[in-house]
Residue, then its C-alpha position, 0 to 999 in steps of 0.5 A: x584704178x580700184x575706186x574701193x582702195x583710194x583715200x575713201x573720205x567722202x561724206x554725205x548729209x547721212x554717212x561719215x565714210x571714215x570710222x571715228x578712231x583714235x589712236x595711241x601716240x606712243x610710235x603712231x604704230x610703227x614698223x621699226x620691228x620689220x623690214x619691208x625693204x627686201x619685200x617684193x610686191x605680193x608682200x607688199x600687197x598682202x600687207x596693205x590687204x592686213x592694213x584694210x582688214x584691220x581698219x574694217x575692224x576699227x584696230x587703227x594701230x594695227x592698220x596703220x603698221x601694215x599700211x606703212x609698211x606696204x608702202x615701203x616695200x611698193x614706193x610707187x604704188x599711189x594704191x598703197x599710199x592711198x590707203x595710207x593717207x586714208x589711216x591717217x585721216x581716219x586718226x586725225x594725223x593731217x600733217x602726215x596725211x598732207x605728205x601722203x596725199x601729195x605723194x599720191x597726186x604726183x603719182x598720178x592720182x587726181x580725182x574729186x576724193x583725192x583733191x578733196x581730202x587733200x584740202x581739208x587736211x590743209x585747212x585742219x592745219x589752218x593752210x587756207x590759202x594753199x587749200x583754196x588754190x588747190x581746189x580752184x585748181x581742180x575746179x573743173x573736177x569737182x562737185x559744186x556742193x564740194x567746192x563751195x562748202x570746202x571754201x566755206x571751211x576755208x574761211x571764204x563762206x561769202x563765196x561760198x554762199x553765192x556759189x551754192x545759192x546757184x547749185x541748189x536753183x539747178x534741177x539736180x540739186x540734192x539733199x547735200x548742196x542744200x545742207x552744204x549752204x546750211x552750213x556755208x550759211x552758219x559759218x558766215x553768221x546767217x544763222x536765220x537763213x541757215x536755219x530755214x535751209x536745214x529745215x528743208x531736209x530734217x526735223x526741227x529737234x535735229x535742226x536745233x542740234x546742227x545749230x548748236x554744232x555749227x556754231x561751234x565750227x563757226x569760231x574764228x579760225x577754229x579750222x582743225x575743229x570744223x574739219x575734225x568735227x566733220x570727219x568724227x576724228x580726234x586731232x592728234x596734235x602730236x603728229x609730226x608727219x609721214x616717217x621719212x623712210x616713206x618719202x616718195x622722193x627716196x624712190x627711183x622718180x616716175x616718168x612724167x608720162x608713164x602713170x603707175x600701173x599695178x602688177x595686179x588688180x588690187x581688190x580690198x574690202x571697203x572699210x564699214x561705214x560708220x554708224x549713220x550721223x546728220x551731218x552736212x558736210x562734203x557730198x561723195x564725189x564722183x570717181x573719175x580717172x586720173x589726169x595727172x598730177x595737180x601742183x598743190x599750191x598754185x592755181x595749176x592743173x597738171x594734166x597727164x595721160x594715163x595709159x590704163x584709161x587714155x587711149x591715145x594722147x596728140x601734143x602739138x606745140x603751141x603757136x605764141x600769141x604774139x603781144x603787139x597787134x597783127x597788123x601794127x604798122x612796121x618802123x620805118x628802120x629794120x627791127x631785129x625779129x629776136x628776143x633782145x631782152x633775154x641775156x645773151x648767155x641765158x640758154x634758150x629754149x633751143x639748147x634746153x635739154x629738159x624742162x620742169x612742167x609745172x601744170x596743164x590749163x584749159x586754156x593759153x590765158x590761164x596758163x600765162x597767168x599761172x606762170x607770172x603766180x608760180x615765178x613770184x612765189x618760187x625763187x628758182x624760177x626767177x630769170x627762166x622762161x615759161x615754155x607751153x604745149x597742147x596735149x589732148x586728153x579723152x577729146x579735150x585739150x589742155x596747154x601745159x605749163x613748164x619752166x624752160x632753160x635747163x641744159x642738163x637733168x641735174x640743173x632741172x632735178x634740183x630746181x623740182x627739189x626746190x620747189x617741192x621743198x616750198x610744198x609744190x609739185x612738178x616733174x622734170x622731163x626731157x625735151x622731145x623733137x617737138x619741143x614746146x613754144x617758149x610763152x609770150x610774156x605779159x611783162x615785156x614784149x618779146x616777138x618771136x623769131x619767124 
């Protein structure tokens, strides 16, 4: 994927990597005046390359109208929404750039930058909670400095400290982990340490600055302000979300294994840096390959291959862990080796015809885990099993995680639309021949039929 076309929203102790513009509310640039829905993809190309030049030259209003308008006429294009969400950050919209980074994720984009941007669009509208489990999620990639210091906006600067105060003792610590503690440091109210932390890298008169600026950001709940002031935007308190005409689910829905891949190599001009400003604030991180989508609002990875940088992918079915010891001692009268507390009239993982996946783990543990979070906090899963598989993804293994029980891809497509509609992400696909092992449940036992 074309790094210079992503949602560019890294920044450094030195650079804010997205202008500070501002834009009139009056339409938020809008492109009732043209049609995109006849336009083919080299329109829709020239649009978003319109929508980069004109952010390069700071003219937000213009920017945003081609950039809406190349993901109307391309809906699957995470290239084109990429963009997108970048404009809307760069104007303080966060409800709308929320929408958008979410679209771009379940097309298939999840990198550092991505994931990132994504949180702090949560946490400038005050959604903590759903920011912090989607980088806990993503954990594994994503820069300590990034981490620890988005946790630290989150509210949770205790944590934030500890990680951090590890990270700078690592040889590879950089200007950026230690301005990261800096502030991690400010926000929970240690100022003298925060202090002697930003002296390390900066001028006393600057420290003096950074100071009076942190204790700003170091309000109670005075999330929109940390995040606005880090990325030198303006909150446009009148934005209402992404238009609706731009919504990814109005689009012909993506195969689960069949990542979106450009007809053409999309080459865009970077946006011009912002004039340098000291800032301690997220670091740039690194630029990695895709590997799925990543559910938004619970602790779950969702690993998918992409077929431009994964060379082959291997799933073989995991075996359950069974609940009872191995070895227990069997009853002295014959057991029924079935799964009794399951209804009689519930379909089994046999007859189901699809599943919802809901996310990938690192291991068997945390997908069991995740499972007993997602079946709580979502209603339609109530009563369905989990079911998981290995799939294997540039030499590491991953257990995905998908809700079982749907005889037919209506029943299956409208359970994702629910739990899409609470603000997660999951896709529906069809069971193969090799069809995944229904989960051992943690609540009751169930000992799986030899």
């Amino acid at each position: 994927m074309n790094s210079k076309f992503v949602v560019k929203l890294a920044l450094s102790t030195a650079f804010v990597a997205v202008p500070a513009m501002t834009t009139s509310t009056a339409g938020f640039g809008s492109t009732d005046k043209v049609s995109a829905k006849k336009a083919g993809p080299e329109k829709a190309y020239g649009w978003a390359k319109k929508a980069e030049q004109a952010l390069a030259k700071g003219k937000a209003d213009r920017a945003l109208t081609f950039a809406e308008l190349a993901v109307e006429a391309d809906m699957q294009n995470r290239d084109y929404r990429g963009l997108l969400a970048r404009i809307y950050m760069s104007q303080g919209r966060f409800v709308s750039a929320e929408r958008t980074l979410m679209d771009v994720m379940e097309l298939g984009q999840v990198d550092p930058r991505t994931v990132i941007s994504l949180a702090l669009a949560r946490i400038a509208q005050g959604n903590v909670d759903s920011a912090v489990m989607l980088v806990e999620a993503n954990r594994s990639i994503l820069p300590v400095s990034d981490y620890g210091l988005t946790l630290a906006l989150a509210g949770r600067s205790g944590e934030a400290v500890n990680i951090l105060s590890d990270a700078i003792r690592a040889d590879s610590a950089t200007v950026r982990t230690r301005q990261n503690l800096a502030l991690a440091y400010a926000l929970d109210g240690r100022w003298r340490d925060a202090r002697i932390m930003a002296s390390q890298d900066m001028a006393q008169s600057q420290v003096n600055d950074r100071i009076a600026e942190w204790a700003q950001f170091a309000r109670p709940e005075a999330y929109t302000l940390r995040v606005a002031g880090l990325l030198k935007v303006r909150p446009n308190m009148a934005d209402t979300g992404q238009p609706v005409r731009l919504a990814l689910n109005s689009a012909p829905s993506a195969g689960l294994a069949q990542a979106e891949v450009p007809a053409a190599p999309v080459e865009m001009a970077s946006a011009p840096q912002a004039a340098p400003v000291e800032l301690a604030a997220l670091g740039p991180a690194p630029v990695s390959d895709s590997v799925g989508f990543a559910a938004v609002e619970a602790a779950v990875n969702t690993v998918e291959s992409d077929p431009v940088t994964v060379a082959a992918i291997e799933e073989a079915p995991l075996i359950k862990a069974p609940v009872v010891p191995a070895k227990a001692a069997a009853p002295a009268a014959p057991v029924k080796l079935a799964l009794a507390d399951v209804p009689a009239s519930k379909p089994s993982l046999k007859s189901s015809t699809h599943l919802v996946q809901l996310g990938a783990f690192s291991n068997a543990a945390n997908a069991a885990a995740a499972w007993n979070k997602y079946s709580k906090r979502y209603g339609v899963l109530s009563g369905l099993d989990s079911a998981s598989s290995t799939v294997t993804v540039n030499g590491k293994k991953f257990v995905r995680l998908a809700a079982t029980g749907f005889t037919n891809s209506a029943s299956a497509n409208a359970a994702c639309s629910k739990i899409k509609a609470q603000g997660g992400v999951c896709l529906v696909r069809a069971v193969g021949a090799e069809k995944p092992v229904r989960m051992a449940s943690a609540a009751g036992r169930k000992i799986a039929a030899r």
